[in-house]
N, C-alpha and C positions, 0 to 999 in steps of 0.2 A: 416201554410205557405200560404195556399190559400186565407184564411182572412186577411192576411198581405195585398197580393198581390192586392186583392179587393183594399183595403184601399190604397197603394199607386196608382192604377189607378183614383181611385175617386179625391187623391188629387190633380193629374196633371188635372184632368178635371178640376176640381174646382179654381186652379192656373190659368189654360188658359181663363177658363168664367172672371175671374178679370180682367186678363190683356187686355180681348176685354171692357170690361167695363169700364175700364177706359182710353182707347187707344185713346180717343177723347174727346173733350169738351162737354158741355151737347146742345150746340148751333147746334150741327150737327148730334145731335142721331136720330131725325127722318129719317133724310136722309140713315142714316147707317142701323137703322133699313129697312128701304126700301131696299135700294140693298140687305141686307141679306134675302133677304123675297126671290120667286123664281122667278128669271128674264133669260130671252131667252139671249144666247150670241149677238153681233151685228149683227152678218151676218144674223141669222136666224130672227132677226128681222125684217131688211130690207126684205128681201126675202118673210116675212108671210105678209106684207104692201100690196103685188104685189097681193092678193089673194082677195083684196077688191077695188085697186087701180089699174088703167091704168100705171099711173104716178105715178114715185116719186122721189122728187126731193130730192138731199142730197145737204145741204150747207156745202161745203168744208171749211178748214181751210185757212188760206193764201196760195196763191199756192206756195212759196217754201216749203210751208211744205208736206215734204216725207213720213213721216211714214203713213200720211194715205190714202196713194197710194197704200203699200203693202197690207191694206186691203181691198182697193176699186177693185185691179187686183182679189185679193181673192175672192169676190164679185160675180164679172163678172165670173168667172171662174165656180162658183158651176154654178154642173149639173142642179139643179131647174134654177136658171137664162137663162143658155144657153137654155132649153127647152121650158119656161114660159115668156121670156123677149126679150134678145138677141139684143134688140137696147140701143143707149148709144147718149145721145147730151150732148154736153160739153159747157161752157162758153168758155172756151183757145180754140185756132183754129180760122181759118177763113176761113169759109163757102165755098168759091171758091177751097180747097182742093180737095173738092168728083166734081165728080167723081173717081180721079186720087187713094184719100184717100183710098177708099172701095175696089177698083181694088186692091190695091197693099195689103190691108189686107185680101182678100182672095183667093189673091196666094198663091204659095205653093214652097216649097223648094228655094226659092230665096238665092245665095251666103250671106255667112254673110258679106264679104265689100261691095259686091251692095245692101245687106240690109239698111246696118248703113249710105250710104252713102244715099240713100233715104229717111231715117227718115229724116236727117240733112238738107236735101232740104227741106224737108215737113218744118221744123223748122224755118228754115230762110224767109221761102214765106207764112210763117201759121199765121201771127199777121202784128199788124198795125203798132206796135210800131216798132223802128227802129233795136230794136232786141230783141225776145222774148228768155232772156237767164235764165228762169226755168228749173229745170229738168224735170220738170213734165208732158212735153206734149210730152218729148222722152222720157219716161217712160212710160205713156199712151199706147203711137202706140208701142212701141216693147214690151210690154205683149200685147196687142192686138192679136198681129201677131203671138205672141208663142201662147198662148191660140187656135187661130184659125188651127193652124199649126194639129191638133188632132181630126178637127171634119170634118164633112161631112159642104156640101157646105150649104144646109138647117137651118145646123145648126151654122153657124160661126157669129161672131160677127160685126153687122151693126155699127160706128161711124161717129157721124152726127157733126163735129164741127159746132157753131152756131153765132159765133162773125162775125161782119159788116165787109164789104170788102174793102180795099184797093186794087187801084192797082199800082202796082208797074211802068209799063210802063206807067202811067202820073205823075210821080211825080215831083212834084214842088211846089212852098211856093205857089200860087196861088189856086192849085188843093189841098191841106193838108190843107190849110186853110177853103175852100168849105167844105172837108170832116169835120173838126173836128166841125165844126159848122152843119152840116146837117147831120151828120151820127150818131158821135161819141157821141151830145146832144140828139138824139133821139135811143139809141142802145139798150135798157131796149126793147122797142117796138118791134125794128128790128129780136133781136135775138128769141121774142118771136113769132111775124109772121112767122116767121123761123121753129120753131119748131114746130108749129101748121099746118102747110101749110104739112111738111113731115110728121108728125105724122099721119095726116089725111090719108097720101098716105100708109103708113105702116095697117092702121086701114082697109083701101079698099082695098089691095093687096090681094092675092093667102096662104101670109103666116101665117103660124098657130100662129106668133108669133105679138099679136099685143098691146103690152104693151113697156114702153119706160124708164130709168134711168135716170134722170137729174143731173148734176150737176155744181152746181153755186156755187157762191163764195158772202160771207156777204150777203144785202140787196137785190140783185138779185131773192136770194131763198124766200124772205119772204111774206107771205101767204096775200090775199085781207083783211084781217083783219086790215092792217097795212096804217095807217091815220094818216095825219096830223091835225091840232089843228080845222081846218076845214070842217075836216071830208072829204076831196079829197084824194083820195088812190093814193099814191106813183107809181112814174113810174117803177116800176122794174118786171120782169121778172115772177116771182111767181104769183103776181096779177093777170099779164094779164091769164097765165096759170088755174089761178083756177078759176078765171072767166068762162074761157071757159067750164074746165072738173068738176063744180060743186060737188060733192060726188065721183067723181072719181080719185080722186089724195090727194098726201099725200106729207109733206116737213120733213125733218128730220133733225135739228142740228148737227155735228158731233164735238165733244167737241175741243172749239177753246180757242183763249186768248182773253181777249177784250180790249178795248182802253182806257189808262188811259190818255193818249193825243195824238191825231193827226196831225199834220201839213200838211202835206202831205199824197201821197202813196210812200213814199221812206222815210219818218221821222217820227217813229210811237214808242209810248213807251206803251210797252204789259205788261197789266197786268191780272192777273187768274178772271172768271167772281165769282160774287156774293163775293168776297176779299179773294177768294182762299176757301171760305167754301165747292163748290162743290169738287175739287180735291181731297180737305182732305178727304172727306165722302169713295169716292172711295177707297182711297187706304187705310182709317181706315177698310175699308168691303173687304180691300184686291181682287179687281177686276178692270181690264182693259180691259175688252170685254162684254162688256153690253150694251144692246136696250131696249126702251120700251116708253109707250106712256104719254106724259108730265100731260095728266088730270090724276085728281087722284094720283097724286106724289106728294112729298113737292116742287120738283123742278117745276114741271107747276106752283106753286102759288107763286113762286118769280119773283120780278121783272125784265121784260124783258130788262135786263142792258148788254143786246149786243151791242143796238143801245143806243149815251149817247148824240145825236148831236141836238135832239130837243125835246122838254119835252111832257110826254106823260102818261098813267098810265096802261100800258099794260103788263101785265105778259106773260112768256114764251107760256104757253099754247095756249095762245091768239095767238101766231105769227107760230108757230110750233107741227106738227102731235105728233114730238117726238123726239127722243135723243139718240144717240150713245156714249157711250165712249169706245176710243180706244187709250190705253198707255197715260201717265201722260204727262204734260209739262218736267218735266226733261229729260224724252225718246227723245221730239220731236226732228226731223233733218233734218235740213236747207242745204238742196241742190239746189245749183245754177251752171249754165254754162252746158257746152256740150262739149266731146271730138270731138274737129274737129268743132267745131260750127262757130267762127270764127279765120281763120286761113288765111293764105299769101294770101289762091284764092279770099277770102269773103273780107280782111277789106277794100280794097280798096271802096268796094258798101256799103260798113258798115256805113264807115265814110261820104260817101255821102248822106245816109238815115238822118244824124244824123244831117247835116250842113244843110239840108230844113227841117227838124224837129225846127232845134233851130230856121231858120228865119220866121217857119210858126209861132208857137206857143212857143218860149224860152225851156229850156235845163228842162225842168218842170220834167220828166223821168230821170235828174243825168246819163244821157250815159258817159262813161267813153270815151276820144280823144288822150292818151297817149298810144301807142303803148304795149307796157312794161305792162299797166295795162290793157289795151282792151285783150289781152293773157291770161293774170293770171285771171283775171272776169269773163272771155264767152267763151274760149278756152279751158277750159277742169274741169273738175269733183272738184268743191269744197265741200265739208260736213260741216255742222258749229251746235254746239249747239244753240237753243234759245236766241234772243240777249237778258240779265238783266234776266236773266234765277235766277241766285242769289238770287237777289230781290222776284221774284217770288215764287221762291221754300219760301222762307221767310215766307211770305205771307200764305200760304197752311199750311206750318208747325205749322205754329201759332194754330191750331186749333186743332191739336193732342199732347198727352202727351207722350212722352216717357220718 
């Protein structure tokens, strides 16, 4: 009976060993091998970045994507962070928030409708655009706020939004015009003057905490390495940062879709990077919460087919410390709007943002002008899968057998 029993365990192992062997093409086995080999989860990743870096920046996925907010609040939250870190500048926001921002994150007990109805302020007066209707930057500040709600005053969470200023009290196609041509054409700069100028003051301050989390969005994050055909480094954000903090800062991918064509920032057809090879890897090695550093991976040594908009010969490693994956493109979720965002009191200043927006610069942003659909858009909590999510999945599956 006992040598039975051997023998039927032996053959379920040896069952199972085949069906990992063959669960994928032979195109993606190094990579499978890789993940199978022992890798830190995401968080702990990030987190050990902070032990050799000041900085570091994560490059977010689009900002309506949600799911990885729940890990980025997760983030913020562990105890190494808040004790080792505890500062945060964001791309989303605009600057002119703090001091009001910081103030109102590290009160305490504030009502939950004077809560929510200050977020929604924040939201409506926190961007340039005529309305910033993502979830993400009311999802930001109300984990912020809970988060903070638990520690001592030392220890609570600084956020630095870092985007260019608009103001609202001179608005007019006149002043939107001046802005969009002197602000918004040099904002890679601005935001990074920005964060260097505070960082600086954080780094001289009293407190024990003098390291900082970045995060950006695409071309923003990416590292001085990143040149055009001339070898002049790109105006964006990351540059100027790693310029400054030389060996002390680090950029991190967080697993995004990339562009199989763009028109716009509102017309964009998303396709998986590398033809859906990396996702398959993943989920052939059965993992969605994995960090680690692009050299020395099969992934650093493929081509850096993030950016597809000017020709170039740069692999991942070249542009990026490293790489997170968290949950597949099928998981991802497209959260747009805000309860209360705009409602009976706002659309009237809505629609006026929207009428010196089109005659400064045209309708370039797709703002919706029909009542009926201004409600259903930016008035309250939409969820949406992946758009061509289909296709995608397609894509990805291609490369595993079942």
């Amino acid at each position: 009976m006992r040598r039975a029993l051997i023998l039927l365990i032996s053959s379920v192992i040896v069952i199972s060993a085949c069906k990992r062997e063959v669960k994928c093409k032979k195109e993606i086995k190094p990579y499978v091998n890789f993940l199978n080999s022992d890798q830190k989860d995401a968080k702990d990743y990030i987190l050990d970045l902070f032990e050799e870096n000041d900085l570091v920046i994560i490059c977010e996925r689009e900002h309506r994507e949600n799911t990885q907010y729940k890990f980025l609040k997760d983030l913020i939250s562990d105890p190494r962070f808040i004790k080792n870190v505890g500062n945060l500048f964001t791309e989303v926001g605009m600057r002119s928030l703090n001091p009001e921002l910081n103030q109102f994150l590290h009160a305490e007990n504030i009502p939950d409708s004077i809560r929510n109805a200050k977020i929604i302020d924040f939201q409506r007066y926190g961007s340039y655009h005529a309305i910033w209707e993502k979830y993400n930057f009311y999802d930001m500040v109300n984990g912020i706020y809970e988060i903070n709600q638990d520690l001592k005053e030392s220890e609570k969470i600084n956020f630095y939004p870092t985007d260019v200023v608009l103001n609202y009290d001179s608005l007019s196609v006149d002043y939107l015009k001046r802005f969009w041509n002197n602000k918004v054409v040099y904002r890679d700069r601005l935001m990074a003057d920005y964060i260097i100028e505070n960082f600086e003051s954080v780094k001289a301050s009293d407190s024990n905490r003098k390291k900082a989390l970045v995060i950006m969005n695409f071309r923003h994050s990416f590292n001085n390495n990143f040149k055009d055909a001339k070898g002049r480094g790109f105006d964006n954000v990351g540059r100027y940062l790693f310029d400054k903090y030389d060996g002390k800062i680090a950029n991190v991918l967080i697993n995004p879709l990339g562009f199989a064509d763009r028109k716009s920032d509102v017309d964009i057809l998303w396709a998986p990077l590398q033809n859906g090879r990396w996702d398959a890897a993943f989920i052939a090695s059965d993992k969605n919460n994995v960090g680690f550093d692009f050299k020395e991976s099969p992934f650093g040594n493929d081509r850096f087919d993030f950016w597809s908009f000017t020709p170039h010969n740069y692999k991942y490693q070249d542009i990026f410390t490293g790489f997170v994956y968290y949950e597949t493109p099928e998981n991802f979720q497209i959260i747009t709007g805000v309860d209360g965002l705009v409602d009976d009191s706002f659309i009237k200043e809505y629609k006026e943002r929207v009428d010196v927006w089109t005659k400064a610069v045209g309708n370039i942003f797709e703002y919706e002008t029909n009542d009926s659909l201004i409600f259903e858009k930016y008035n309250k909590k939409n969820r949406y899968k992946k758009e061509g999510i289909d296709s995608i999945s397609l894509q990805i599956n291609s490369w595993l057998i079942k």
